[in-house]
DRENPA-3360 file (N, C-alpha, C; in nm, 2 decimals, always signed):
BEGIN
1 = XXXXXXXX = +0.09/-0.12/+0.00/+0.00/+0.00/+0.00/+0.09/+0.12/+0.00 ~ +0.08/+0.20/-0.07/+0.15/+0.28/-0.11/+0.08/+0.44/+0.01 ~ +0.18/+0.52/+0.04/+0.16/+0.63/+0.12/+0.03/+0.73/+0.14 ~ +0.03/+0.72/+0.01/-0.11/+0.84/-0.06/-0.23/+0.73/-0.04 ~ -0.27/+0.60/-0.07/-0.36/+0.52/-0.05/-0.41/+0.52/+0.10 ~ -0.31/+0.55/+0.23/-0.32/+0.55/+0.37/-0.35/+0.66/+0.41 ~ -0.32/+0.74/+0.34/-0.41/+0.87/+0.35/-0.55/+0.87/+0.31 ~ -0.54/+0.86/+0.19/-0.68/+0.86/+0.12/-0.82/+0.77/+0.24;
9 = XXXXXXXX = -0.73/+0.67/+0.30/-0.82/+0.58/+0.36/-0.85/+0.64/+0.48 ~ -0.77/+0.71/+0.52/-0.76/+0.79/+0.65/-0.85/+0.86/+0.64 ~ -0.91/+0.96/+0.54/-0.95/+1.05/+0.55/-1.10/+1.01/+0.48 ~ -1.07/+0.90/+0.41/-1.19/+0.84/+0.41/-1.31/+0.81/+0.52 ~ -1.21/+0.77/+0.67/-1.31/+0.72/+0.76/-1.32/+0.83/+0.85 ~ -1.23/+0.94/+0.81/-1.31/+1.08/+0.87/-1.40/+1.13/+0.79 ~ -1.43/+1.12/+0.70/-1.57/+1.18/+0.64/-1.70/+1.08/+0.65 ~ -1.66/+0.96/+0.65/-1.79/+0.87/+0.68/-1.80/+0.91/+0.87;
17 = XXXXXXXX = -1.73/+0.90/+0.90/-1.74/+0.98/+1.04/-1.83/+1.08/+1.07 ~ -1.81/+1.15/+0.99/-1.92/+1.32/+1.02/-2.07/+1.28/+0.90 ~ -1.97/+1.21/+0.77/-2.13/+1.18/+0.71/-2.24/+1.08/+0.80 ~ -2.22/+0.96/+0.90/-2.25/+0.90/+1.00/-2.34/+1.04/+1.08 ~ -2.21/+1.07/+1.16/-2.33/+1.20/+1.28/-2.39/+1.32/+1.18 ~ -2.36/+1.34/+1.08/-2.52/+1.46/+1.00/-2.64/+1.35/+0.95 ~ -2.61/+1.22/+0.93/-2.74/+1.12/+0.91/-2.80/+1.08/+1.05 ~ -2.75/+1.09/+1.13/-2.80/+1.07/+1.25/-2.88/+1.16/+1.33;
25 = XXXXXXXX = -2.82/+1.29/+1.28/-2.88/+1.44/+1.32/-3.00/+1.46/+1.24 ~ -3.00/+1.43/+1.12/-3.07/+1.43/+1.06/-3.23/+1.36/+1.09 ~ -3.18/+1.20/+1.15/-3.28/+1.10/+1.14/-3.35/+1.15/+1.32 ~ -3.31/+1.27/+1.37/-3.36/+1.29/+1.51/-3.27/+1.34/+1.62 ~ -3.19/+1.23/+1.62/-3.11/+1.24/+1.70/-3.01/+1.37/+1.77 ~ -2.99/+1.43/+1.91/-2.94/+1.50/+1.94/-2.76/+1.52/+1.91 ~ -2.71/+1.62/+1.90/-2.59/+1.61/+1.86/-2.48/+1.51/+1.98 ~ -2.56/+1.53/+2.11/-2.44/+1.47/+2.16/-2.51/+1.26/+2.16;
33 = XXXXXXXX = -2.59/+1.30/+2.10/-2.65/+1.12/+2.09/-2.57/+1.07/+1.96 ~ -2.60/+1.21/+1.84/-2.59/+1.17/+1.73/-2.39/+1.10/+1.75 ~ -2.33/+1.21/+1.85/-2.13/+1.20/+1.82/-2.13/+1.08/+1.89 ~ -2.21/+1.03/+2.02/-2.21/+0.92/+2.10/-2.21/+0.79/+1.94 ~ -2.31/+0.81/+1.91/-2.34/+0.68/+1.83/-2.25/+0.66/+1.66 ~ -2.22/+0.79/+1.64/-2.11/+0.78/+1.48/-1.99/+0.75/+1.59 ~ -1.96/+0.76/+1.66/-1.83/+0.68/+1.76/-1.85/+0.54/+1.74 ~ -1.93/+0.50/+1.79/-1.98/+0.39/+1.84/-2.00/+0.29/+1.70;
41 = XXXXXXXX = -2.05/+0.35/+1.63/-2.00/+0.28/+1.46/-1.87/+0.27/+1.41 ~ -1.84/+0.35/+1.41/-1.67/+0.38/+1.35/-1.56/+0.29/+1.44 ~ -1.61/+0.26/+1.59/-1.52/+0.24/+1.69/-1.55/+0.04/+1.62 ~ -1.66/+0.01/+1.61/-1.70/-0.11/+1.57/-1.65/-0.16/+1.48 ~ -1.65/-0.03/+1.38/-1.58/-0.14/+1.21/-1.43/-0.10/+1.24 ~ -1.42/-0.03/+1.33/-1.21/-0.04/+1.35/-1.21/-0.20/+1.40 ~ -1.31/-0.25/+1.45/-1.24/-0.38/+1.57/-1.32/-0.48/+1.49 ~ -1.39/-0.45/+1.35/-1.45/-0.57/+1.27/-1.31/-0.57/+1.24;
49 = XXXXXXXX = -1.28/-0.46/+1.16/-1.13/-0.44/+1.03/-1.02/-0.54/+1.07 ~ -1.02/-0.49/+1.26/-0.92/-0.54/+1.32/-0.91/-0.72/+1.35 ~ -1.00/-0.74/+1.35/-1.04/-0.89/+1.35/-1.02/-0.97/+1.21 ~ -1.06/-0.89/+1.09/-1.02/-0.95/+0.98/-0.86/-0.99/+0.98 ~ -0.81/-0.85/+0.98/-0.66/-0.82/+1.01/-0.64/-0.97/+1.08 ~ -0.60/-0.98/+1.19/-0.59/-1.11/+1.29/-0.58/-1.22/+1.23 ~ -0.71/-1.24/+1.19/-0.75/-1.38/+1.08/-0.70/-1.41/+0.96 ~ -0.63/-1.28/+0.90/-0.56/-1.36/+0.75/-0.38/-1.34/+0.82;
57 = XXXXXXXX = -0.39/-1.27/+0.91/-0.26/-1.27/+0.93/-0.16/-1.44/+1.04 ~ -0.31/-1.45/+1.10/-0.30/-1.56/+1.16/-0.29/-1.73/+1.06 ~ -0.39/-1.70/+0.93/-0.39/-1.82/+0.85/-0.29/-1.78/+0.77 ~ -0.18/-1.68/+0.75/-0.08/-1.66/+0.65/-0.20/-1.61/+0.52 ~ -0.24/-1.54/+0.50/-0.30/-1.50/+0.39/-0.31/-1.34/+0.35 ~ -0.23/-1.33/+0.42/-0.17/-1.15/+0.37/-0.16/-1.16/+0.21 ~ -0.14/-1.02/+0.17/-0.13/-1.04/+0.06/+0.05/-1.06/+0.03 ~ +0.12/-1.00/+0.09/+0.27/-1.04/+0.07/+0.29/-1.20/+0.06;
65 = XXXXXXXX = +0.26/-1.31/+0.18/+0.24/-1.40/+0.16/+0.20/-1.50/+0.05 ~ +0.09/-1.45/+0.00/+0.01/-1.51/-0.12/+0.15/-1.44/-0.23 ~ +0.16/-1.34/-0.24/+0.26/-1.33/-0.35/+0.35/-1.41/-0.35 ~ +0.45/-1.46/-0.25/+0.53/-1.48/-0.26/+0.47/-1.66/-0.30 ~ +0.39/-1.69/-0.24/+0.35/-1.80/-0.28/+0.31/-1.84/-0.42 ~ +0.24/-1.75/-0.48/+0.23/-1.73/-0.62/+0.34/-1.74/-0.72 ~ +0.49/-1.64/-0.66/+0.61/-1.62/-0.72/+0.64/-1.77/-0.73 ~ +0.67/-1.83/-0.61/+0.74/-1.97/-0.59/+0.69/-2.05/-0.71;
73 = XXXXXXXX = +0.50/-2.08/-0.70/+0.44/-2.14/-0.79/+0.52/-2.15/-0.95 ~ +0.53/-2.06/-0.98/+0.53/-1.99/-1.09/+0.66/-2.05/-1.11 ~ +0.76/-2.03/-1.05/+0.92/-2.05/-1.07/+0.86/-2.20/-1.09 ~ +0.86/-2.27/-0.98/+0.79/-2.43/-0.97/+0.75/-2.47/-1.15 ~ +0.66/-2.40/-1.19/+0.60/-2.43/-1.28/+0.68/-2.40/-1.42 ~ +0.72/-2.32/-1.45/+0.82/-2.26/-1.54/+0.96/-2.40/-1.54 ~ +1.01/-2.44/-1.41/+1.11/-2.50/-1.41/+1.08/-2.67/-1.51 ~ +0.93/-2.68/-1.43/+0.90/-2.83/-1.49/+0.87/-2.82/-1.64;
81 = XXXXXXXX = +0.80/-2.68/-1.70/+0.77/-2.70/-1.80/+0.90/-2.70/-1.90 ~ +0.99/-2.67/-1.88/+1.13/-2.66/-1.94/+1.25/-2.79/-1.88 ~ +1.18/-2.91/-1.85/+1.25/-3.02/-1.82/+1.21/-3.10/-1.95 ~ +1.31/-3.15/-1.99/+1.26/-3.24/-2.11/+1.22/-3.38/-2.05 ~ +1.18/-3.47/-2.14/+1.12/-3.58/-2.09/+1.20/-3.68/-1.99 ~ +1.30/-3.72/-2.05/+1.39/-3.79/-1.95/+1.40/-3.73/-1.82 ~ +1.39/-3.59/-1.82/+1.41/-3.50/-1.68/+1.27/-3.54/-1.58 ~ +1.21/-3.55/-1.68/+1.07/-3.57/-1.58/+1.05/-3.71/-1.52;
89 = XXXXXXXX = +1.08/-3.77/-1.59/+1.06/-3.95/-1.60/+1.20/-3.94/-1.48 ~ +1.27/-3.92/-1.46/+1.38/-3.91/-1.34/+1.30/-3.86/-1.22 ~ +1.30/-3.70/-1.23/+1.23/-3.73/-1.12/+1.11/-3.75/-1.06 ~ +1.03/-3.81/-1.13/+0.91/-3.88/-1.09/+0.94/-3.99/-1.01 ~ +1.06/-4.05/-1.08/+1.12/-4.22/-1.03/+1.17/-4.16/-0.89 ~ +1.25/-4.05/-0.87/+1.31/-4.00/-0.73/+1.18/-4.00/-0.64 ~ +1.03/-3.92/-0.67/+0.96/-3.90/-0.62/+0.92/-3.97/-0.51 ~ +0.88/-4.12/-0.68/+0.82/-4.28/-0.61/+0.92/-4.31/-0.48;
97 = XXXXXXXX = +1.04/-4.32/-0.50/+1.16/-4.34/-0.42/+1.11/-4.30/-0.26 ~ +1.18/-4.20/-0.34/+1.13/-4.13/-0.15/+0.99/-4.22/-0.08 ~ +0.89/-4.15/-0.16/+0.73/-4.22/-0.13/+0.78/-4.33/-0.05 ~ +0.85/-4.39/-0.14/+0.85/-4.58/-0.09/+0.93/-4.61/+0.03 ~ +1.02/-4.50/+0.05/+1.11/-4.51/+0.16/+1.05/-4.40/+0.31 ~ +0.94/-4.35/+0.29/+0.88/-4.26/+0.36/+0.80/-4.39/+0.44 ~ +0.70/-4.44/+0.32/+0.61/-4.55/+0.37/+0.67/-4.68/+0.44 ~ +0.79/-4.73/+0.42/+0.88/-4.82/+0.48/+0.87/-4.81/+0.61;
105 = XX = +0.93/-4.63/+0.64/+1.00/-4.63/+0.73/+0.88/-4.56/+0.85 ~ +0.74/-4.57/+0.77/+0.69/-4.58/+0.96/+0.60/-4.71/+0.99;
% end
């Protein structure tokens, strides 16, 4: 996320902030009910936000993560398609190998 995007967002949830308390003022509500309750929204989606936050960072699913997982993929995939046949028929046979020596040995 780039500098200007953290702004922009910043300043984003100060205008839903005051657009919140003038729809509130509007729907009745007294000014100091109306700032009690645009708090009280805004304080909420900070600690939804923050709960999202938690949960992808907790399952590895950031987006840096996913890239780099993607990058790997990719290398991964690029490498096998540029193995000629014999290359592949090799290590498939290493693959089985292992497999068979994995399954042996518990």
């Amino acid at each position: 996320m780039r500098r200007i995007d953290a702004i922009g967002i910043a300043f984003g949830v100060f205008a839903a902030g005051g657009i919140i308390y003038l729809l509130l003022q509007l729907a009745g509500l007294d000014s100091l009910e109306a700032g009690i309750w645009s708090q009280a929204v805004l304080v909420g989606g900070l600690f939804g936000w923050l709960l999202t936050y938690l949960f992808r960072a907790g399952t590895k699913k950031m987006t840096y993560n996913q890239q780099v997982k993607d990058y790997k993929d990719a290398v991964l995939q690029k490498r096998l398609e540029e193995m000629t046949p014999d290359e592949l028929a090799q290590l498939q046979a290493e693959i089985e190998k292992e497999q068979q020596s994995e399954a042996t040995d518990r």
